[in-house]
C-alpha positions in Angstrom: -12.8 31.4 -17.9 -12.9 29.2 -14.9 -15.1 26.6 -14.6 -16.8 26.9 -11.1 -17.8 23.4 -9.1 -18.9 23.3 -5.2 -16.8 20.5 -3.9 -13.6 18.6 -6.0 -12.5 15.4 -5.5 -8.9 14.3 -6.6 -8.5 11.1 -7.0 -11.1 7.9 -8.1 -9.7 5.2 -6.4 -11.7 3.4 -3.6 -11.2 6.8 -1.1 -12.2 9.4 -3.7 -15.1 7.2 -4.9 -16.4 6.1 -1.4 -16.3 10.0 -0.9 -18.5 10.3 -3.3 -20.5 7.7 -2.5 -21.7 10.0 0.8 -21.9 13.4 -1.3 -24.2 11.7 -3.3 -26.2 10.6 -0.2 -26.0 14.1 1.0 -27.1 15.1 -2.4 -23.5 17.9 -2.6 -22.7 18.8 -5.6 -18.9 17.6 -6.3 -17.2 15.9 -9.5 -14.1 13.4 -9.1 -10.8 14.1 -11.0 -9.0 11.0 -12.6 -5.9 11.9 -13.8 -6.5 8.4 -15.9 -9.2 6.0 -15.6 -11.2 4.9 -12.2 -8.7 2.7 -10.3 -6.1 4.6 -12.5 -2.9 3.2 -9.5 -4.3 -0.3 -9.7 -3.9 -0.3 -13.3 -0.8 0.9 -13.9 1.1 0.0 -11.0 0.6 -3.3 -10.3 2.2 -6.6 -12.4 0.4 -8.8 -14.4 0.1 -11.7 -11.8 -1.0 -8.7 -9.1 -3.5 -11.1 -6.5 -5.2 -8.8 -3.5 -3.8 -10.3 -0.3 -6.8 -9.0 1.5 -9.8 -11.9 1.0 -12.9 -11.1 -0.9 -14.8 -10.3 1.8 -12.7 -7.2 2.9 -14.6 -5.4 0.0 -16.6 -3.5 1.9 -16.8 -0.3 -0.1 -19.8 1.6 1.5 -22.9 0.6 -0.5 -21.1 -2.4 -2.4 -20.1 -5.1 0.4 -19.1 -8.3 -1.4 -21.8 -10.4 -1.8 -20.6 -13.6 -3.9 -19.7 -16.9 -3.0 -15.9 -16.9 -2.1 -15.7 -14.5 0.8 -12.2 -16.0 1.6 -10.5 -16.6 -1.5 -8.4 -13.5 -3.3 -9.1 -11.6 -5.8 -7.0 -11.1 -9.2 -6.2 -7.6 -10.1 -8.3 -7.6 -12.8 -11.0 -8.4 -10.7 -10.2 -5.8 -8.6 -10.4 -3.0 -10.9 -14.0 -4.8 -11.9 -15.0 -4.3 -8.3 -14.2 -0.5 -8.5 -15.5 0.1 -11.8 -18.7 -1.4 -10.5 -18.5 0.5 -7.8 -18.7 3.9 -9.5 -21.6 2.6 -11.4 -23.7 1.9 -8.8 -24.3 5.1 -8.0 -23.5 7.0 -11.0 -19.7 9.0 -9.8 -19.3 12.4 -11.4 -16.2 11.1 -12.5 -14.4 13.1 -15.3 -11.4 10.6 -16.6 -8.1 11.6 -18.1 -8.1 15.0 -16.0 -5.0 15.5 -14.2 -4.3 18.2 -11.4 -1.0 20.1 -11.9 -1.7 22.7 -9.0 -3.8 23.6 -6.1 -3.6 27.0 -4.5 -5.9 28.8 -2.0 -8.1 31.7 -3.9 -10.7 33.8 -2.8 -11.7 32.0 0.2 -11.7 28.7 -1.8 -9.3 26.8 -4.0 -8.1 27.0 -7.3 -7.4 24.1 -8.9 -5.2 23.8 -12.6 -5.7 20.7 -14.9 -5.3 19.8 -18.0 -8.9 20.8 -19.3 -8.6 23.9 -17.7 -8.6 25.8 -14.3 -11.2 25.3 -11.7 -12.9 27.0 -8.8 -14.2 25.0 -5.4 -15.2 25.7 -2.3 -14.3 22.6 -1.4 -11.0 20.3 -2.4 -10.4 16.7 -1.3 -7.4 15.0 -2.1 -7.9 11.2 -2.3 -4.6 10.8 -4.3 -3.1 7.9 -1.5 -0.3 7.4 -0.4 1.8 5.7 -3.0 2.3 8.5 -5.2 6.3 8.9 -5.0 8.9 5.7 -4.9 10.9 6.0 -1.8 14.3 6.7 -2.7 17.4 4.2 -3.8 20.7 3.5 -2.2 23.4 5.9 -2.7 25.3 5.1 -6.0 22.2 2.9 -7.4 22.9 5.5 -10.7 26.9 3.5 -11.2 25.1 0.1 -10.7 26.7 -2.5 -13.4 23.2 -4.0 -14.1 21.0 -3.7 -17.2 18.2 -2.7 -15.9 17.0 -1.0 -12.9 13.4 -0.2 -12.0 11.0 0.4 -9.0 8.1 -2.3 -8.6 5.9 0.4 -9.6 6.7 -0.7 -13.3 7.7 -4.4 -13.0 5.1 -5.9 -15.2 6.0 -9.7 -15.2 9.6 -11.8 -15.1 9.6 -11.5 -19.3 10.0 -7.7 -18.8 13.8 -8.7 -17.0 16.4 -9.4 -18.9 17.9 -12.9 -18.2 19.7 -13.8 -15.4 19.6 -12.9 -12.1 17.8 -10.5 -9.7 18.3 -8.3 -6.7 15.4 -7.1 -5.1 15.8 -4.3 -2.6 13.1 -4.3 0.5 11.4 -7.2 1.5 7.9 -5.5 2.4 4.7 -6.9 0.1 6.3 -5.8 -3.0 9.4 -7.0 -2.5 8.4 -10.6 -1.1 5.3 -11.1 -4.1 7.7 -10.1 -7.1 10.1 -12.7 -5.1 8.0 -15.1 -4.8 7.3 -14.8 -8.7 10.5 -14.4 -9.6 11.3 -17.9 -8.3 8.5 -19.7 -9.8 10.2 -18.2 -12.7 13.1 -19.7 -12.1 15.2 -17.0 -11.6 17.5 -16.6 -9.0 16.7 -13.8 -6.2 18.9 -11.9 -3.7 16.5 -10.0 -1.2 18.1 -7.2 0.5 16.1 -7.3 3.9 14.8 -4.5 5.9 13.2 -4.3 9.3 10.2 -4.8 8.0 7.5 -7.2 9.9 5.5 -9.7 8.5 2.6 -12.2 9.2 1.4 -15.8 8.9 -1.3 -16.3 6.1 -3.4 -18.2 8.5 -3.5 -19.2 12.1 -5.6 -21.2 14.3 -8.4 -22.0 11.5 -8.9 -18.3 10.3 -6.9 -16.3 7.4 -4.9 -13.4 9.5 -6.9 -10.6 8.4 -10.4 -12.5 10.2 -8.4 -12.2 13.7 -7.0 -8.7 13.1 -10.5 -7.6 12.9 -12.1 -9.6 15.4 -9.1 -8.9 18.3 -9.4 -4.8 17.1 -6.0 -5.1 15.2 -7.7 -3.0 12.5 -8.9 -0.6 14.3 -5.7 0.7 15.9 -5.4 4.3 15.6 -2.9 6.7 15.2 -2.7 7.3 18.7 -1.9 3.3 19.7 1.5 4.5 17.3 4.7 4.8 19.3 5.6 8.1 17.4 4.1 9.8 13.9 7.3 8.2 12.2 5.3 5.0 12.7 3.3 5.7 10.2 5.6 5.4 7.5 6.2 1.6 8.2 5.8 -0.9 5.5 3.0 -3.1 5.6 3.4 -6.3 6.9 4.0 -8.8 3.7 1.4 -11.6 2.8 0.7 -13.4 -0.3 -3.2 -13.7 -1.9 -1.6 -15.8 -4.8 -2.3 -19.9 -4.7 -4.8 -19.4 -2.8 -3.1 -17.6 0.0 0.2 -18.2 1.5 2.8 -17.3 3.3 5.3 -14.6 2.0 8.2 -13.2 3.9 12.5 -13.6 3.8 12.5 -16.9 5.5 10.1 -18.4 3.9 11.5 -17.0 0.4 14.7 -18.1 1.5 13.5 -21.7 2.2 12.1 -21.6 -1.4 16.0 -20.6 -2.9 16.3 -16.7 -2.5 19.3 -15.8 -0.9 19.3 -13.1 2.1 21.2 -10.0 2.5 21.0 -6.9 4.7 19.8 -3.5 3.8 21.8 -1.7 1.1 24.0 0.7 2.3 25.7 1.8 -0.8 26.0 0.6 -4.7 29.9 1.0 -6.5 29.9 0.2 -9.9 29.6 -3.5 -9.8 29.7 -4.0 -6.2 27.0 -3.8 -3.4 28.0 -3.0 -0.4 24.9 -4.0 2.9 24.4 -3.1 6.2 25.3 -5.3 9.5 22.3 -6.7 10.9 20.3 -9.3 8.5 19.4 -11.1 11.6 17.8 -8.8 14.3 16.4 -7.5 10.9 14.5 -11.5 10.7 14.6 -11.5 14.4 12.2 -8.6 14.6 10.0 -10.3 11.9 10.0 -13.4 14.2 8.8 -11.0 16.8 6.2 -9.4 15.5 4.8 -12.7 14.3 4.8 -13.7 18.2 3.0 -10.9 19.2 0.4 -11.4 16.9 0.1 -14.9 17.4 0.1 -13.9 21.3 -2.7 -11.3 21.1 -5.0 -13.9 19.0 -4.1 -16.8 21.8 -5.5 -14.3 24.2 -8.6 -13.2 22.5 -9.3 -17.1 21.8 -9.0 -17.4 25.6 -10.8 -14.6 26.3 -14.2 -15.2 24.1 -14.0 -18.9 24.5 -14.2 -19.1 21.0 -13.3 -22.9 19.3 -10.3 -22.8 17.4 -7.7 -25.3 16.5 -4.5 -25.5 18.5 -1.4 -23.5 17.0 0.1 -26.4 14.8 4.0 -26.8 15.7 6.6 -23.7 15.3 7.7 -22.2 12.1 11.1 -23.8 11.1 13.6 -24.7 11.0 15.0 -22.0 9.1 18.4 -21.7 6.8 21.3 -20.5 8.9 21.7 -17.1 8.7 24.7 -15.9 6.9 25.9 -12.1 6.9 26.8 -11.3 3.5 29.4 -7.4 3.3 29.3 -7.1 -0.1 28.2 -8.7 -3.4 29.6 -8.3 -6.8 26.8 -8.1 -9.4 28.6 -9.0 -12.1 30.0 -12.4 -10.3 27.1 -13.4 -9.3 25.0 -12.9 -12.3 22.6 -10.6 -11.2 21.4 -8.4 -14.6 18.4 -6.6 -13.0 17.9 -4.5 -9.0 14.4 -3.8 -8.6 13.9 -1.1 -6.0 11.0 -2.6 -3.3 11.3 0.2 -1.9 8.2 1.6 -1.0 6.5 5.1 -1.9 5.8 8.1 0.2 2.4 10.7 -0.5 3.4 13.5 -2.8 1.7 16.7 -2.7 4.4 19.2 -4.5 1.4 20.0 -6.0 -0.2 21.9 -3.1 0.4 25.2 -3.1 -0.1 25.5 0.6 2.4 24.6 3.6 0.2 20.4 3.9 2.5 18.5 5.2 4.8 17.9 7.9 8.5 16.8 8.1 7.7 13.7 6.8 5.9 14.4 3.8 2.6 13.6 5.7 -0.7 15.7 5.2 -1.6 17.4 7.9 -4.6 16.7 9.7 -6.9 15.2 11.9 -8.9 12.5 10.6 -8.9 13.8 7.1 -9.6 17.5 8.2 -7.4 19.6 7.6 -6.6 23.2 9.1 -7.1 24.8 6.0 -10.9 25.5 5.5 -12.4 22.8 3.0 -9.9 20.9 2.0 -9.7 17.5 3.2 -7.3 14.3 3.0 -8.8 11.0 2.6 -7.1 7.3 1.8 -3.8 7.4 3.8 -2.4 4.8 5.6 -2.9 5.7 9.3 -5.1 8.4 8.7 -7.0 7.6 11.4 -6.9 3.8 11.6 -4.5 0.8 11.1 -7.6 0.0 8.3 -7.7 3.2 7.1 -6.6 2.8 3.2 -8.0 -0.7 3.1 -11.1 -1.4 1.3 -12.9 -2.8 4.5 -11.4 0.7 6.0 -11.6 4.0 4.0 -15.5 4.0 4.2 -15.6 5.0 7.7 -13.0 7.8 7.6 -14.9 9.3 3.8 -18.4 9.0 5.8 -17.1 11.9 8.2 -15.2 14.1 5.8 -18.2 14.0 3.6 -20.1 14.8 6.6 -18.3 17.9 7.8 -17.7 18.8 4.1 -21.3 19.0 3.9 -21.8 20.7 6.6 -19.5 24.0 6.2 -21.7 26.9 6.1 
């Protein structure tokens, strides 16, 4: 027999659990669904050396703002996981761990929901499963590659996982750079296979980045300041929460000793073959950086806020060289890891969700099927959106219009 619950939440991460947070204000009955435990994604995908590269006082979780006494320093993923566990004590989450959801179909005005405890009945389904459910694809041919091991960052744990020598890393988004940027403290040698990702400077004129993203509206972007939906999809811009904070993109990697090639385009046996390109690919980066820069110059102008002057240009860089093709077994590379970022993953729907990008469908978390709701997405309304100083706002009104279906 079914069991039968008003409102399901998928997912207890920091979306499904600040969605939670406001049906308990609204005193609506729901439960949360873990497929592991609370925070299950930070646990097991993230390495050991994992730092947030959002500072401390981006923890703004509705209810549980950070209140201690290093609001700009970064937070260790263990810590991390505290803060969420905390989190779902403070206001007692109806979380059941160790549940996971295998299907969701539409039944008798509701939802029907199967898991491995058994099947349940809602008149309301939220799925606050993120966005990093399924590892974007590899290069054609990555199954021929002569290497010994080959895995996604999704399951790089530490450099004593690798076998010895040395390593190509494919995508240079955070993933790609951190793991890098590990990798050479290690002592490892590291090719980074660049793609036209942006990135940005730790700090800038006295503030960490993420101060003047917020205070010039940066974070508050919407989906409608995007050039096309595709946008969405974009890798996040890389920066390190390690040491303190740093810096952590290809030219500053490749000042530190990785070496720089383009974007795969194809993997025979023991040769790599990569894509024209590798400079507009760190030209755009340069770009993006100036823009940024740009926009805080202007705000600084603007307020007439104090603020130290921009300290001298970035640079000089290594030359840029255009590698065609690289033999793995030459060069001594023994392990690819595949930076390649992830994409949502809702095969489990029973319903036509998405679009054809994989994207849910819907309009800031809402969708057009009748209670059931997307929450935690990158973009789903707001650059901020699946950030811990971001999700609150877009859970507030689902929980809101959740509550207030007839």
């Amino acid at each position: 027999m079914s069991e039968r619950v008003d409102t399901v939440v998928v997912g207890a991460g920091q979306a499904g659990l600040a969605t939670s947070f406001f049906l308990g204000e609204l005193d609506h009955e729901h439960v949360l669904l873990e497929r592991g435990r609370v925070g299950e994604t930070w646990r097991s995908e993230r390495w050991d050396g994992f730092f947030l590269n959002t500072p401390r006082w981006t923890q703004q979780l509705p209810g549980f703002e950070y209140e201690g006494d290093d609001p700009d320093g970064f937070a260790p993923l263990a810590e991390t996981i505290e803060y969420l566990e905390g989190y779902a004590r403070s206001f007692a989450a109806p979380v059941r761990e160790g549940v996971t959801v295998t299907a969701l179909r539409a039944r008798d005005g509701g939802y029907a929901l199967e898991t491995s405890t058994g099947d349940v009945l809602a008149s309301n389904v939220v799925l606050a499963t993120g966005a990093f459910q399924r590892p974007t694809a590899s290069a054609p041919g990555a199954e021929s590659a002569a290497v010994e091991l080959q895995l996604h960052t999704n399951a790089y744990r530490s450099p004593a996982q690798l076998p010895g020598g040395g390593v190509l890393i494919v995508g240079s988004g955070q993933s790609g750079c951190q793991v890098a940027d590990e990798l050479l403290d290690a002592g490892r040698d590291v090719e980074l296979a660049v793609g036209r990702c942006p990135w940005l400077p730790r700090r800038y004129r006295g503030r960490d980045i993420l101060r003047w993203l917020e205070l010039t509206g940066v974070l508050d972007q919407t989906v409608a300041d995007l050039p096309s939906p595709s946008a969405r999809l974009a890798c996040n811009p890389p920066v390190s929460g390690n040491d303190g904070g740093h810096d952590c993109h290809p030219r500053w990697l490749a000042d530190r000793g990785a070496h720089l090639v383009g974007h795969v385009a194809r993997i025979e046996g023991p040769t790599v073959f990569f894509e024209p390109g590798l400079g507009e690919s760190l030209s755009f980066g340069d770009a993006f950086v100036a823009e940024i820069e740009r926009t805080i110059d202007e705000h600084i102008g603007r307020e007439g806020l104090a603020a130290p002057e921009a300290g001298p240009a970035r640079g000089p860089w290594p030359p840029v060289v255009e590698t065609e093709e690289l033999d793995l077994r030459a060069a001594g590379i023994t392990t690819i890891l595949w930076a390649t970022g992830f994409r949502p993953d809702y095969s489990w729907v029973d319903l036509p969700l998405v679009d054809g990008d994989g994207w849910a469908v819907q309009e800031r978390g809402v969708t057009g099927y009748p209670g059931l709701y997307v929450i935690g997405l990158n973009w789903l309304h707001k650059r901020k959106s699946a950030l811990l100083c971001g999700v609150g706002e877009d859970a507030e009104l689902v929980a809101r219009h959740l509550a207030a279906r007839p």
